[in-house]
Every structure is written in structure tokens, then in C-alpha cells.
C-alpha positions in Angstrom: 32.4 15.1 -13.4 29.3 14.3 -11.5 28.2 16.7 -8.6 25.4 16.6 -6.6 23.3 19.7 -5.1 20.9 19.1 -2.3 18.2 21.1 -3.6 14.4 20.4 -5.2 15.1 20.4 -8.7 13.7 23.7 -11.2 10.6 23.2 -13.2 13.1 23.6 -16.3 15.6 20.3 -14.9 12.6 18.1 -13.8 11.4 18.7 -17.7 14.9 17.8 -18.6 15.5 15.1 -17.3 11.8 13.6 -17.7 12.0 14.3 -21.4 15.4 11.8 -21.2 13.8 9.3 -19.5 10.3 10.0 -21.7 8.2 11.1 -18.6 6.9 14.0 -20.0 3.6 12.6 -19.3 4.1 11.9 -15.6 3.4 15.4 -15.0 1.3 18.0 -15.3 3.3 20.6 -16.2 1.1 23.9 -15.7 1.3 23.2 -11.9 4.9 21.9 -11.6 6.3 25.1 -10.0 3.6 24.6 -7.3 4.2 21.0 -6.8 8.4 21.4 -6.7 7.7 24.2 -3.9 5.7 22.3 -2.0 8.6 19.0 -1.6 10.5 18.6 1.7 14.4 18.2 0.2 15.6 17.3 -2.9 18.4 16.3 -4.5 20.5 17.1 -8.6 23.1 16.0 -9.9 24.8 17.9 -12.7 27.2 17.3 -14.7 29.0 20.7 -16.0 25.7 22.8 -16.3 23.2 20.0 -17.4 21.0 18.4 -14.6 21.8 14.6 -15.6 19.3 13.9 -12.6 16.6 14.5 -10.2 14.6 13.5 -6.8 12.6 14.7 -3.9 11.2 14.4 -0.6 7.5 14.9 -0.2 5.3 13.7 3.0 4.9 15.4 6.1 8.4 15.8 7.4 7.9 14.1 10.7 6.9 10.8 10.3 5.7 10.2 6.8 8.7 10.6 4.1 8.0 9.7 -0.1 10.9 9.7 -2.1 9.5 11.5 -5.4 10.3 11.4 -9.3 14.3 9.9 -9.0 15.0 10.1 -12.5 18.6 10.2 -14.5 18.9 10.7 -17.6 19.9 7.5 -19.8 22.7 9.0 -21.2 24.4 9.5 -18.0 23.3 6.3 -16.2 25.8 2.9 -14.8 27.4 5.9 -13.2 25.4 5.4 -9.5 23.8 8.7 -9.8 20.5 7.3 -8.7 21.9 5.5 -5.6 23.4 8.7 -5.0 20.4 10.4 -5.2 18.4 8.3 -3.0 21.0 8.2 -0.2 21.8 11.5 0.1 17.1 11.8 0.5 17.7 9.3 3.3 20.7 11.4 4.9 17.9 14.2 4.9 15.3 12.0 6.7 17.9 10.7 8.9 18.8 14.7 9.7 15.6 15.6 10.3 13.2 13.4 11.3 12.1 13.6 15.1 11.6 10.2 15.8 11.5 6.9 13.6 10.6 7.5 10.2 8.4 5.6 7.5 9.6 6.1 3.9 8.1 5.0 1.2 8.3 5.1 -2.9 7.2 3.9 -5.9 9.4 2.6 -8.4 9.7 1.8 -12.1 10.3 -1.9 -12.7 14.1 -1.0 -13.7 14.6 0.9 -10.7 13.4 -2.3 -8.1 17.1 -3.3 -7.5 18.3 0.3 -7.1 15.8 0.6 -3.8 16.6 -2.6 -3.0 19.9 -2.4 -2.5 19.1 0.5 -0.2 17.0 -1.8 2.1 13.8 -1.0 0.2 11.2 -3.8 0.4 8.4 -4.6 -1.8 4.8 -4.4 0.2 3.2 -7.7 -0.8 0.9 -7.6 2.3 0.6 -5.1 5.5 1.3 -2.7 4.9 0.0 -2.8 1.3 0.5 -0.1 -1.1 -2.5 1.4 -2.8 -2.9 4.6 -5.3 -6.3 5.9 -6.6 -5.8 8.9 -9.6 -8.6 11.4 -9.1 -9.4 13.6 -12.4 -8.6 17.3 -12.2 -11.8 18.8 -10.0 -13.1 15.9 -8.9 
């Protein structure tokens, strides 16, 4: 049986469940700890004692709101655990935030539906989303 733990996930259960889905190299791991303290709210689901999935809030807990790393591992997916998981984020914002909120994400290509089902839209103008990866020390 699924249950779900609002929660930010351990540095051991985000490895988990990134090594299921092969996103080991999505993070760097000798700064994890720091960057799993640092989240707003997050979210696990476990099945028995296994973390079969993970996500987060980062952003500044007012008016900016990410939704961070939803993963679930394969062998556990079809079962809504990441629609779970994102709801249960938005109940958070909902809960929390002062005043309207903006949350946004990024998603993996399988995942587009997931979000859109939740009222997710693509940004295909204004606002449009951008990323720039700076090296470590730059």
C-alpha cells in the first residue's frame, strides 16, 4: 500500500529513487543535504519502508513556488503516485501562500500530461521559461 509523507525527501530516498528513474546525474550529490534543507515542503511516498517517490517545494514561499525533482520510481508507476505528489505540493502552496501564488516547474517529456492534467500550461511566449547552468565557481 501506497502512503504518502509530507516531508522533503532524505539525501538517501532522493538517491533512491533517482537511481530508478536513472537521474543519478541530475544531481550533485556532495551538496544534496544542503540543497534538500534548503526546500520549502516536500512530499514521499512509500510503500512498506521503500520511498517509491519524491518531490519538493523550492522558491521563496510567498509568491514564487518551483515544484522540484517529482520522481517515482518505474517500478511502482500507473499507480498516480506522481499526481499525488504534485497535488498534495499544491495543497501546501494553497496553505501557505499570502496572496496569489506563481508556480512553476520543469518537466520531463513523459511527465507533460501529468502537469497538465493539474492545470499546468506550457510557456510558449510571456512569460517564457529560460535556464542558464553556471559551472561550479563561476
Amino acid at each position: 500500500m501506497i502512503t504518502f509523507e509530507d516531508r522533503i525527501p532524505t539525501a538517501a530516498e532522493q538517491r533512491a529513487v533517482a537511481e530508478a528513474v536513472g537521474w543519478l546525474d541530475h544531481f550533485d550529490w556532495a551538496s544534496i543535504d544542503r540543497s534538500l534543507e534548503r526546500s520549502l515542503h516536500g512530499v514521499v511516498a512509500r510503500d512498506g519502508d521503500r520511498a517509491v517517490g519524491v518531490g519538493r517545494l523550492v522558491g521563496d514561499g510567498v509568491r514564487y513556488w518551483y515544484v522540484q525533482d517529482v520522481m517515482v520510481d518505474p517500478d511502482a508507476s500507473e499507480q498516480g503516485i506522481g499526481t499525488r505528489i504534485v497535488e498534495r505540493l499544491l495543497e501546501h502552496v494553497r496553505a501557505e501562500a499570502p496572496a496569489e501564488a506563481v508556480v512553476g516547474l520543469f518537466s520531463s517529456p513523459e511527465a507533460v500530461s501529468v502537469y497538465e492534467d493539474l492545470g499546468f500550461v506550457a510557456a510558449t511566449s510571456d512569460p517564457l521559461g529560460m535556464t542558464l547552468d553556471l559551472p561550479a565557481g563561476a
